[in-house]
C-alpha positions, 0 to 999 in steps of 0.5 A: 500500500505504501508502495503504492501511495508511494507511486501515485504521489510520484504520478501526480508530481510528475503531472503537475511538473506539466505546466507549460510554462518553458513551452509557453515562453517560446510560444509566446515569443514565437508569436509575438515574432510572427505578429511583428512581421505581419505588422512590419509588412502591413506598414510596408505594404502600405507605404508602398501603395502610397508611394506607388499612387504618387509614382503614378501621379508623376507618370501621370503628369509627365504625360500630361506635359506632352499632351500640353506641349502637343496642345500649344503647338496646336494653338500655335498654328491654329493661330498663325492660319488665322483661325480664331486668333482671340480664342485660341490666344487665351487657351495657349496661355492657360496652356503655357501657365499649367505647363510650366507649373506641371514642369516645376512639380516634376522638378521638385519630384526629382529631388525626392528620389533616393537611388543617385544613379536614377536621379542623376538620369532624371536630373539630366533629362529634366534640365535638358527638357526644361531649355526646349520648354523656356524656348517653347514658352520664350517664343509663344509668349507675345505670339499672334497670327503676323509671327513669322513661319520660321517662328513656327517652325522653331517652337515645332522643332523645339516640341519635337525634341522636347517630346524625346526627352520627355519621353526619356524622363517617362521611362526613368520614372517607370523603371525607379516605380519597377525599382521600389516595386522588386524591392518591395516584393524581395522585402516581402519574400523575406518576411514570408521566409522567416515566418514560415521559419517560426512557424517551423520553430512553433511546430518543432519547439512548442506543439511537437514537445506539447504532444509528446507530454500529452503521450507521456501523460497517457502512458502515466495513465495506462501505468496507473491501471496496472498499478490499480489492478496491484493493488486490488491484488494487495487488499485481497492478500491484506484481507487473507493477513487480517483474516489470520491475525483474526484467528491467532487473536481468536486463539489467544482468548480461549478459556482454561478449560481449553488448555492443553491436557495429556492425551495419551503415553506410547513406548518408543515402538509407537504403541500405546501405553495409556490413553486418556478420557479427555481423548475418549471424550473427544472422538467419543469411543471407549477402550475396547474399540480403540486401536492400539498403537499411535502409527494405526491411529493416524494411519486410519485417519489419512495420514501418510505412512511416510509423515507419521515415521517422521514425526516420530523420529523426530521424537525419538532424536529429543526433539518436539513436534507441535501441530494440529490433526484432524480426526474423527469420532464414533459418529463420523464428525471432524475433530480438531487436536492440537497437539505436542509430541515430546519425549520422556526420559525414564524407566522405561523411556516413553512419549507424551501426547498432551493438546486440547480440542479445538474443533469449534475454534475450526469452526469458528474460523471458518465461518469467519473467513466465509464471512471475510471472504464475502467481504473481501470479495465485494470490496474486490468487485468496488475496486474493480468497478472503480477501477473499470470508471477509471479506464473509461475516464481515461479513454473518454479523456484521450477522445476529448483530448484527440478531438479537440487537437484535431478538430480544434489546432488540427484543422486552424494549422491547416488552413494556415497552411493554405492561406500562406501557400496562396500568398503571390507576393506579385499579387500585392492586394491579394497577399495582403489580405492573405497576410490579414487572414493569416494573421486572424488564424493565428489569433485562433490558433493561439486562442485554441491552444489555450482553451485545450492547455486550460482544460488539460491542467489550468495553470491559474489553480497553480498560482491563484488557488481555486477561486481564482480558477473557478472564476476563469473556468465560468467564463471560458465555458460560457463564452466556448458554449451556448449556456450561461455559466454564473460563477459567485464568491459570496464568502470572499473565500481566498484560502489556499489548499494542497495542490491535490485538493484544488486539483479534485475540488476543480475537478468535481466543478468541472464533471458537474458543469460538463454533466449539466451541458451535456446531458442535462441540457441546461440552459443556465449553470449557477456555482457558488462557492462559501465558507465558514470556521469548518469547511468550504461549500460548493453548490452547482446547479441547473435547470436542465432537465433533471433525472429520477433519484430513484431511477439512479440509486437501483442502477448505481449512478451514473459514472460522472456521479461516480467520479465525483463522489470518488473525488469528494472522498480522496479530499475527505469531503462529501457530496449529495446530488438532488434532482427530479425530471424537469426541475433540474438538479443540484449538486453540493459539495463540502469539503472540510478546512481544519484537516487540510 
């Protein structure tokens, strides 16, 4: 038993060392890593967009200048054939003043260019540009239908060359814009590369040793049925060692009429040589109709020849032969003696048989251990069904546990997967939104780990002590289902206890709640949790619909009922279940404070 405890307690050290933190900081850093680069990249992104719709501005404008340029030359010479003179002088010079403006913010987008070589392009293009624009605009100023076809000619040669390098400067534009464009997109595949790095890390370093600890808390389990199984066979041979203490004890008190008396002398051949009436009393048969020698006796009593030469040998070498022989009396019934065969020296030299009847004494024992064999065997049957529980709360635990990774982190590391295997960085809306729904599965991603690692072994029960505990659990349920879950303190209990205390009252709160939403159909879940001198009060109840206690005390209980009486005992605590069909049901739990 000691060996036993002595094993469990090891068991639930080692489950309790469990806690994630080391796990947790890489998680956490990992993570924080990953949201870094997806803000980073936003930011880019998003200076991108916005420099590239001022690019496009430039470009915009640069083409404009050449719509302008074609236009006052248009004028020019619509104005030197005399068509409509007054008319097309206003529009050259509205032409002329946006023109030259245009230019002059061209310029200052010059200087905004942080690569030396593009902008030493720029810059020469620009300057060379600007001396056709002045002589554009030098010889449109003051022009009217009466300038002279050479006049004419120079602005049109003056645009032509005007226009070449205007188309030159469009294309340093256009290839700075395609600069920043690869630079963005090499940024991009750079952060892509290190986060799926992390993401590598988080699978090797955070979830891999995650899911081997759940293994190894499994194998714990599976170890812990097996040593339950030992156990049963240690109370069994405990009962068969209590049972004998019992029948020595029995031997002990009997009275002094029971105390050894000479049975009967026989001379070294084994023959009698004088016989008792205490012996004739017990087997109930007188002198004619006794045998006469010890070696007969027990020979037709179903001894074996080989035994009774032993014994007396042992006799004869001085030395004394204690124990008990079973023989019979005239009317056949079973007798018991106890008996002590010795040696007497003398003249002549002879053996004494002295003992006592302890026939009812064998009765006695043996309805006792009939009786402690009923006894044994329905405290082994509890132990078994306690035991058949266990195994079914470890495979419901291994199911839910199995489910919840698979269904839950399974399928969000999945779509994870999906979402950035589709990511194009040349597609920069499209991967930007990819990016946004990336980041919104890790958010869940983190969100599920953490509901599954609360429920595994809630590291504020560590740290805060049971309120603290109760209060998250009440509020991670309520928002992971559709049923309310109220949680109220009203002692403002804050007292800690052993960590296997808050571990089984914890426990206990949880079966009711999970009983509550499952079966019961409960819409509502209150627990309130009280205290006074003598021990803490917990009551859970619903208004679910109910079941019948009558119903429930002929077929045992059900197996969360169970669970949480076995519990309730392990912390020296009671528990009462009341209910009825349609009224929903109430569960109370007291558990003493002075003996913890």
């Amino acid at each position: 038993m000691q060996k036993t405890n002595k094993h469990t307690r090891t068991l639930t050290h080692r489950i309790e060392k469990l806690s994630l933190k080391k796990l947790w900081t890489l998680y956490s850093i990992a993570i924080t890593i990953i949201i870094l680069l997806l803000t980073f990249s936003q930011i880019i992104n998003y200076s991108f967009s916005q420099k590239q719709s001022v690019d496009a501005d430039i470009i915009n404008m640069a083409g404009r200048q050449r719509m302008l340029s074609q236009k006052i030359t248009k004028c020019i010479l619509l104005i030197h054939n005399d068509h409509a003179a007054d008319t097309y002088t206003k529009e050259l010079k509205k032409a002329i003043q946006l023109w030259k403006k245009s230019h002059e913010q061209l310029g200052e987008h010059n200087t905004k260019i942080n690569n030396e070589i593009i902008k030493s392009d720029a810059d020469f293009l620009y300057a060379k540009s600007d001396a056709f624009l002045k002589k554009i605009i030098d010889d449109a100023k003051g022009f009217s239908d009466q300038s002279s076809k050479e006049v004419v000619q120079e602005i049109l040669d003056n645009e032509a060359y005007y226009l070449v390098h205007m188309d030159q400067l469009v294309g340093i534009y256009s290839d700075y814009a395609n600069y920043k464009l690869k630079l963005v997109q090499n940024t991009s595949i750079l952060l892509f590369i290190i986060t799926l790095v992390i993401l590598f890390f988080e699978l090797f370093y955070v979830f891999r040793p995650t899911a081997t600890r759940i293994n190894k808390t499994i194998a714990e389990l599976e170890k812990t049925k097996n040593i339950n199984h030992e156990k049963i066979q240690e109370i069994d041979q405990l009962y068969r060692s209590l049972g004998q203490a019992y029948q020595h004890l029995s031997e002990s008190k009997e009275t002094d009429e029971n105390l050894h008396a000479t049975l009967a002398k026989v001379n070294m051949e084994g023959d009698f040589t004088f016989i008792s009436e205490k012996l004739f009393d017990i087997i109930q048969t007188k002198a004619d109709d006794f045998t006469s020698s010890l070696y007969y006796w027990l020979a037709s009593e179903g001894y074996k020849k080989e035994m009774i030469q032993e014994i007396l040998d042992i006799v004869i070498n001085g030395e004394t032969w204690a124990g008990t022989i079973k023989v019979t009396d005239a009317e056949g019934d079973f007798k018991w003696l106890e008996i002590i065969i010795s040696k007497i020296y003398g003249k002549p030299t002879e053996i004494l048989i002295v003992g006592r009847d302890i026939t009812d004494q064998k009765e006695s024992e043996e309805r006792s251990k009939e009786i402690n064999q009923e006894e044994i065997d329905k405290h082994i049957e509890t132990q078994k069904s306690r035991s058949l529980l266990i195994l079914k709360g470890q495979e419901e635990e291994r199911g839910r546990i199995s489910k919840d990774i698979h269904d839950g982190i399974g399928q969000l590391l999945t779509a994870l997967k999906f979402s950035l295997e589709s990511i194009n960085p040349a597609q920069v809306k499209i991967s930007t939104n990819k990016l946004k729904e990336s980041k919104g599965l890790l958010k869940n991603i983190i969100r599920e780990v953490r509901r599954v690692s609360f429920n595994l072994s809630p590291n504020t029960l560590g740290d805060y002590g049971i309120h603290a505990v109760l209060t998250r659990f009440a509020q991670e349920t309520s928002r992971l289902s559709d049923v309310e879950i109220k949680y109220s303190n009203t002692s403002d209990f804050n007292q800690r206890f052993e960590k296997h205390i808050e571990t089984n009252i914890y426990r206990i709160v949880q079966e009711a709640v999970n009983n509550a939403i499952k079966y019961a159909e409960a819409e509502e879940v209150d627990i309130l949790l009280s205290h006074d001198f003598e021990a803490l009060y917990i009551e859970i109840s619903d208004n679910g619909k109910g079941f019948d206690m009558n119903n429930l005390e002929i077929h045992g209980g059900g197996n969360g009922l169970l669970n949480m009486k076995e519990r309730a005992g392990f912390v020296g605590g009671e528990i009462s279940v009341s209910s009825a069909k349609g009224k929903g049901t109430k569960i109370s739990v007291e558990v003493p404070i002075e003996e913890n």
